[in-house]
C-alpha positions as CSV (number, residue, x, y, z in Angstrom):
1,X,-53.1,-187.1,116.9
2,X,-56.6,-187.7,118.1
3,X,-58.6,-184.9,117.7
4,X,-58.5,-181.4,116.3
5,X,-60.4,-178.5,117.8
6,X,-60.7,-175.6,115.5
7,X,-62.6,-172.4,117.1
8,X,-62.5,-170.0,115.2
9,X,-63.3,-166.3,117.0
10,X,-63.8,-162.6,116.8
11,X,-63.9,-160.0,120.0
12,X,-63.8,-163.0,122.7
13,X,-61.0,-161.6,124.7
14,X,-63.5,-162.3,128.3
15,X,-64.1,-165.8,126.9
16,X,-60.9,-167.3,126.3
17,X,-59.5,-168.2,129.8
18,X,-62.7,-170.2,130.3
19,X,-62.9,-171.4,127.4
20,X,-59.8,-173.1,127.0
21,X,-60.3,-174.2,131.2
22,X,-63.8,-176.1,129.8
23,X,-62.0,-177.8,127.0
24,X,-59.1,-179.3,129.6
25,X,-61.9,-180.3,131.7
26,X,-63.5,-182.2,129.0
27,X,-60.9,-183.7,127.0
28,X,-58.7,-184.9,129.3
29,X,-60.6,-187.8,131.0
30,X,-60.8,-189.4,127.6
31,X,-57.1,-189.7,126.8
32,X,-57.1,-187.9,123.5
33,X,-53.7,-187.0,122.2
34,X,-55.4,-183.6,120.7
35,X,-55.1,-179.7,120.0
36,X,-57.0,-176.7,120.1
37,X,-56.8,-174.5,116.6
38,X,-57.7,-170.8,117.0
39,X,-58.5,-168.5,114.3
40,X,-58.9,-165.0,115.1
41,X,-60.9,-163.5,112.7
42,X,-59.6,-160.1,112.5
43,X,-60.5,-159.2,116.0
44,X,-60.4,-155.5,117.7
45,X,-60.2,-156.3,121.5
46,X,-57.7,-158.2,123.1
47,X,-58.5,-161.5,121.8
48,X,-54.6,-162.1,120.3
49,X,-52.7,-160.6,123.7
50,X,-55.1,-162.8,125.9
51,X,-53.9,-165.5,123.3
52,X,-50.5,-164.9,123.7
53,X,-50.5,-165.5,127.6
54,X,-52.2,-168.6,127.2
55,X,-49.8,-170.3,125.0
56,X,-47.4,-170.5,128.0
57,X,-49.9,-172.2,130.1
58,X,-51.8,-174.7,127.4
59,X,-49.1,-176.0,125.3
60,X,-51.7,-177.6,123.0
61,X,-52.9,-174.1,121.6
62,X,-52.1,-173.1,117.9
63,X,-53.4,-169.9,116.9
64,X,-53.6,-168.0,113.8
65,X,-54.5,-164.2,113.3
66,X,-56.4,-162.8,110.5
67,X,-54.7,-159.9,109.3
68,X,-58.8,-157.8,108.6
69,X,-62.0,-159.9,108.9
70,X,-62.4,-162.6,106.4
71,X,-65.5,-164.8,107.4
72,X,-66.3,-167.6,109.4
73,X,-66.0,-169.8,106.4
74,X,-62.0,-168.6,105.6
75,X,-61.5,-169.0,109.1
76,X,-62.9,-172.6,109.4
77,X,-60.8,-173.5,106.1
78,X,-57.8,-172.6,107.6
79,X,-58.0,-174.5,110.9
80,X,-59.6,-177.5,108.8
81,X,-56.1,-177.2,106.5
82,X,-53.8,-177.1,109.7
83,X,-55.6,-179.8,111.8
84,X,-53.4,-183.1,112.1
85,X,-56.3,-184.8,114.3
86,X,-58.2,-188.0,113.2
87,X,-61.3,-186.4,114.4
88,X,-62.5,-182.6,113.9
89,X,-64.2,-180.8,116.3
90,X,-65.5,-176.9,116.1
91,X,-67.3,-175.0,118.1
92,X,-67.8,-171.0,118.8
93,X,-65.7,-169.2,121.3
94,X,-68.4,-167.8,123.3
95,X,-69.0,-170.1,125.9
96,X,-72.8,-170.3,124.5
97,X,-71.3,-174.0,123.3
98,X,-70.5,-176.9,126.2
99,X,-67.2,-178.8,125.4
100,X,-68.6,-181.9,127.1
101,X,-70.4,-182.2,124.4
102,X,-67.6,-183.3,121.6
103,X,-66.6,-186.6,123.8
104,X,-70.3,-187.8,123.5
105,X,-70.6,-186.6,119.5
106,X,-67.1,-189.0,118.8
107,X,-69.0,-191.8,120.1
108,X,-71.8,-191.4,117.6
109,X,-69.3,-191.0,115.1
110,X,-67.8,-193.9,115.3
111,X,-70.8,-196.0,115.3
112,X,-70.4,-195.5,111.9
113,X,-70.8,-191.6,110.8
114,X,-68.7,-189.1,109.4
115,X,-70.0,-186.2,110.6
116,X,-72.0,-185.3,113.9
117,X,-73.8,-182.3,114.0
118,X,-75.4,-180.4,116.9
119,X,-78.7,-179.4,117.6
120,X,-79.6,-176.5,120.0
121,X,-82.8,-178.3,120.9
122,X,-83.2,-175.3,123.6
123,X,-82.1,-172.1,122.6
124,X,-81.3,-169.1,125.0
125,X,-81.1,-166.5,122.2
126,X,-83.8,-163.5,121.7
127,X,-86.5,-164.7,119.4
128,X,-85.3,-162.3,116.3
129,X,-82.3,-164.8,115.8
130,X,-84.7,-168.2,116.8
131,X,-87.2,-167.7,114.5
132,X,-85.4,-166.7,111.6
133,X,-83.2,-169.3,111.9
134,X,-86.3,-172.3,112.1
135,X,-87.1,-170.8,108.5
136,X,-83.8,-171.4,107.6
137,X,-83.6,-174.6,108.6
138,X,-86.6,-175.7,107.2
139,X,-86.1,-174.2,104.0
140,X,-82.5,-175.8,103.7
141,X,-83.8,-179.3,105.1
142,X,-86.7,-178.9,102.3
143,X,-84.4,-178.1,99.4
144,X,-81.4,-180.0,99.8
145,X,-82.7,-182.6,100.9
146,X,-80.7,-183.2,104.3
147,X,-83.0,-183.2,107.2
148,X,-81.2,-181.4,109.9
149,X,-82.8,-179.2,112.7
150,X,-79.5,-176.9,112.8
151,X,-77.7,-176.3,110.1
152,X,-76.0,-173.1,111.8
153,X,-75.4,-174.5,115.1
154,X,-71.1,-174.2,115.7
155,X,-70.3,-177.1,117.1
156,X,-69.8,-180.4,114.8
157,X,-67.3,-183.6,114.9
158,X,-66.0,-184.7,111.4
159,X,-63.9,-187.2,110.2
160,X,-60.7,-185.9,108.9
161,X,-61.7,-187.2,105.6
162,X,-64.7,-184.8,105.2
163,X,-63.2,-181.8,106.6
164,X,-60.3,-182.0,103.6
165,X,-62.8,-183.0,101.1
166,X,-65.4,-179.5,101.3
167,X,-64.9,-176.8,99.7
168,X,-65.7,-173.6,101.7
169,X,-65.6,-169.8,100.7
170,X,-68.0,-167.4,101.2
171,X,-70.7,-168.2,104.0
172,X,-70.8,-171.3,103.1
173,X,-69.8,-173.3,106.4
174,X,-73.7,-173.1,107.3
175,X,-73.8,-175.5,104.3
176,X,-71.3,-178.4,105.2
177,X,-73.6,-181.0,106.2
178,X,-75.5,-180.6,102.7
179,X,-72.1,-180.9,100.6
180,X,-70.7,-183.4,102.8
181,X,-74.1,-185.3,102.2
182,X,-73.9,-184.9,98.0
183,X,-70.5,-186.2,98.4
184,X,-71.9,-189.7,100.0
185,X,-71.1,-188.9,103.8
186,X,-72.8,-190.1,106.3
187,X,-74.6,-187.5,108.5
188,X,-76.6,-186.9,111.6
189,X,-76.9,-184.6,114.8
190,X,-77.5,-185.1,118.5
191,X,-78.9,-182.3,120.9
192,X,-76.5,-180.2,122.4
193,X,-76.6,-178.0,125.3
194,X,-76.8,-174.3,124.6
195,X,-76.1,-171.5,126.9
196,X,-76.6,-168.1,126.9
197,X,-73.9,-165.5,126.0
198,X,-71.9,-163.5,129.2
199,X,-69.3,-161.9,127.9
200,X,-69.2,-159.7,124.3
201,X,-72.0,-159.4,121.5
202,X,-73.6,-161.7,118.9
203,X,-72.3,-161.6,115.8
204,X,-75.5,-162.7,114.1
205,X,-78.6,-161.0,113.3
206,X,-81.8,-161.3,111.0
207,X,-79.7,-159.3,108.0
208,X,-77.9,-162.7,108.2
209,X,-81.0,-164.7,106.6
210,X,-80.9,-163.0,103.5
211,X,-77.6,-163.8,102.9
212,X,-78.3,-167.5,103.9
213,X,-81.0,-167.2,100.9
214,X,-78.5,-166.3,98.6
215,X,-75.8,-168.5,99.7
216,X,-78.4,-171.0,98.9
217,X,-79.1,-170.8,95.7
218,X,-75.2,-170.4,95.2
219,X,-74.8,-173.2,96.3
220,X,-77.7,-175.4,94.3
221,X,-76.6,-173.5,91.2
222,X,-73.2,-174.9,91.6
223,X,-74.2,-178.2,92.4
224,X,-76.3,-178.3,89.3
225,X,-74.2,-176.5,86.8
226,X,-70.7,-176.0,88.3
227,X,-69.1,-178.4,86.9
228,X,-70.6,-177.9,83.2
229,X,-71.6,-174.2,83.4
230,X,-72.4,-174.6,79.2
231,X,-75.7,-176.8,80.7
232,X,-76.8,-173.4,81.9
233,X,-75.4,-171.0,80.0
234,X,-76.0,-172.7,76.9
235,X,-79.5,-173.1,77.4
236,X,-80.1,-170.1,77.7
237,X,-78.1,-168.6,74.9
238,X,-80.2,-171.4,72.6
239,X,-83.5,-169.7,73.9
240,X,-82.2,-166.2,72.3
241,X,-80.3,-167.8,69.9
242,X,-83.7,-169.6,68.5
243,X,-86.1,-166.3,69.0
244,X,-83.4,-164.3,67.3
245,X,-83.8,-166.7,64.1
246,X,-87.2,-166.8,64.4
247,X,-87.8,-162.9,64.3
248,X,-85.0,-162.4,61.7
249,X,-85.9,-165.7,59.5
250,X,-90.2,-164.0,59.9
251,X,-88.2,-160.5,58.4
252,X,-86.3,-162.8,55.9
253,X,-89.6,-164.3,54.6
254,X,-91.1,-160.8,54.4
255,X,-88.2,-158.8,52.6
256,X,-88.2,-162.2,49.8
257,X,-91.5,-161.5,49.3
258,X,-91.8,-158.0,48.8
259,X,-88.4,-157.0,48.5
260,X,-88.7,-154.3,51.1
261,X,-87.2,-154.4,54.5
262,X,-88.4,-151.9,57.0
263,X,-86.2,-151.5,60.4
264,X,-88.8,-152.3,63.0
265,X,-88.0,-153.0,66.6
266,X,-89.0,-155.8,66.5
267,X,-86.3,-156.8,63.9
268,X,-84.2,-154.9,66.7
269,X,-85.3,-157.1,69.1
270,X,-84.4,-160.6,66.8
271,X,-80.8,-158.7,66.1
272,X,-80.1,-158.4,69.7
273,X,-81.0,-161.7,70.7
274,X,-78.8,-163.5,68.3
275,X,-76.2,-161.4,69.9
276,X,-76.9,-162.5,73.2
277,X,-77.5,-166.0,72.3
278,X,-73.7,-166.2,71.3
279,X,-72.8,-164.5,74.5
280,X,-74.1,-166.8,76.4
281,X,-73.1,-170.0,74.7
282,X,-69.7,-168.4,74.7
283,X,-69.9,-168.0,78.1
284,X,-70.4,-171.5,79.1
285,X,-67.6,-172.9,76.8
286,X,-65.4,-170.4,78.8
287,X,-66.2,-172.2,81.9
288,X,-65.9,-175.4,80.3
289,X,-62.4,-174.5,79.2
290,X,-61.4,-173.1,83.1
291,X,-62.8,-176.5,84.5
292,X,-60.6,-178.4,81.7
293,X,-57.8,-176.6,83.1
294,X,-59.2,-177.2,86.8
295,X,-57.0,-179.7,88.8
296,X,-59.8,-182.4,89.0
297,X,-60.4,-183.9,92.6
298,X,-62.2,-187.8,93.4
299,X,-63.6,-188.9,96.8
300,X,-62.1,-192.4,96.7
301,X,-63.0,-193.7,100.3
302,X,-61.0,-197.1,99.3
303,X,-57.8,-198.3,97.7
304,X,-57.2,-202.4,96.4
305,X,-54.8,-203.4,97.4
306,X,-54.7,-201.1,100.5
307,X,-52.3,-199.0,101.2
308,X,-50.0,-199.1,104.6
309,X,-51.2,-195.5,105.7
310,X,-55.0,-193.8,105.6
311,X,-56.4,-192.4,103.4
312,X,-57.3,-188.6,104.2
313,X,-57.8,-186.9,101.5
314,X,-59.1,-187.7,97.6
315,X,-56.6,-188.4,94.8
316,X,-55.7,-185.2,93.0
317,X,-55.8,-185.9,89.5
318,X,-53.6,-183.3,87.3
């Protein structure tokens, strides 16, 4: 199999005749063997009964239904889990994405990327979704390090080797270019054509940035400290621990001297924070003991001596 198109959708009943008419029109010239993975998100409309027509006429559709609303990010996981295709392609099922565009963003991949991300150089959404989304951008591009103009736009090309590599839960799809970058990827984008929405309502709105925030510094925590939480946890708990024996060792002093210990609250204050100390520290060597237990995963890109089928996913390490 060639290439894998995961879309994953909610409410896009009007869309999905022409949708899946615009991917025939652009796939087929190039010879791909390839398929079309649908996720439906928990939709209310029609979306599944439109689905179930189509079947009979495009015998490349897979589709999978949500039972409730789970994210974009379950959604995307899914499809990514069930795609047999070489390449990975997604893009949104509201027509405001052009299918012509995933021929042209293979080619750059194979010039030597693993994943191609687009950029919706001209946007036709209202300017409450545009400009909070430039912040975004910037702020992600500043932070992580991974210069991209459009971090949210739906519609990439992977390598099947990236796609089965990140981790997503959460929100965090919008972030797949930074992990796939901190895993040693290679990544860039090419402008894509963006069209406005005809059928159905966005799905985004500003409420959406503040969640991105948040996702963020998710997402830098657990780079940082997710794989030894006592780094963080333990620092902390030091900090009490140490100001805890400093006030109680200042009261130890005193009470040697004079032989008279009066409950302050500051001697409060010293009690508590020894507690809290060993709270914290305890806390990271829990998560040190979960990740011991953790089924440990390796991006090995190459094997000597090869082996006699590709390599598509890292060595799982018990």
């Amino acid at each position: 199999m060639d290439l894998s198109i995961v879309i994953p959708i909610k409410d896009e009943a009007d869309n999905l005749a022409d949708l899946f008419a615009e991917i025939v029109s652009a796939i087929e010239p190039t010879h791909y063997s390839y398929e079309v993975i649908i996720i439906d998100d928990g939709s209310r409309d029609d979306s599944w009964e439109v689905l179930t027509s189509l079947i009979s006429k495009y015998s490349f559709i897979r589709a999978y239904r949500f039972q409730f609303n789970c994210g974009k990010a379950a959604a995307l996981s899914l499809g990514f889990s069930k795609a047999k295709g070489h390449y990975v392609a997604t893009l949104d099922g509201d027509l405001q994405d052009d299918p012509l565009e995933i021929p042209k963003m293979i080619r750059i991949l194979e010039s030597g990327y693993d994943l191609v991300s687009g950029w919706k150089k001209r946007r036709h959404d209202p300017w409450h979704k545009t400009w909070p989304s430039k912040l975004f951008n910037l702020t992600v591009s500043f932070v992580c390090g991974q210069r991209l103009h459009d971090f949210n736009c739906g519609i990439k090309v992977y390598r099947s080797s990236v796609v089965r590599f990140i981790p997503l839960y959460g929100d965090f799809h919008r972030f797949i270019p930074v992990m796939a970058k901190w895993q040693g990827f290679r990544i860039t984008e090419m402008p894509v054509t963006h069209r406005a929405r005809v059928h159905g309502v966005s799905k985004y709105g500003v409420s959406r940035l503040v969640s991105g925030f948040l996702d963020l510094l998710t997402l830098l925590f657990l780079k940082s400290f997710g794989a030894k939480p006592l780094h963080f946890f333990g620092l902390i708990g030091l900090l009490f621990v140490f100001c805890g024996l400093g006030i109680t060792g200042y009261f130890g002093i005193e009470w040697l001297q004079t032989g008279a210990l009066r409950v302050r609250p500051l001697l409060l204050m010293g009690g508590f924070s020894l507690v809290m100390g060993v709270q914290f520290i305890s806390l990271g060597l829990l998560g040190e003991m979960m990740n011991q237990n953790k089924k440990q995963t390796y991006p090995v890109a190459e094997v000597l001596p090869e082996l006699t089928l590709p390599l598509e996913k890292p060595y799982e390490i018990s």
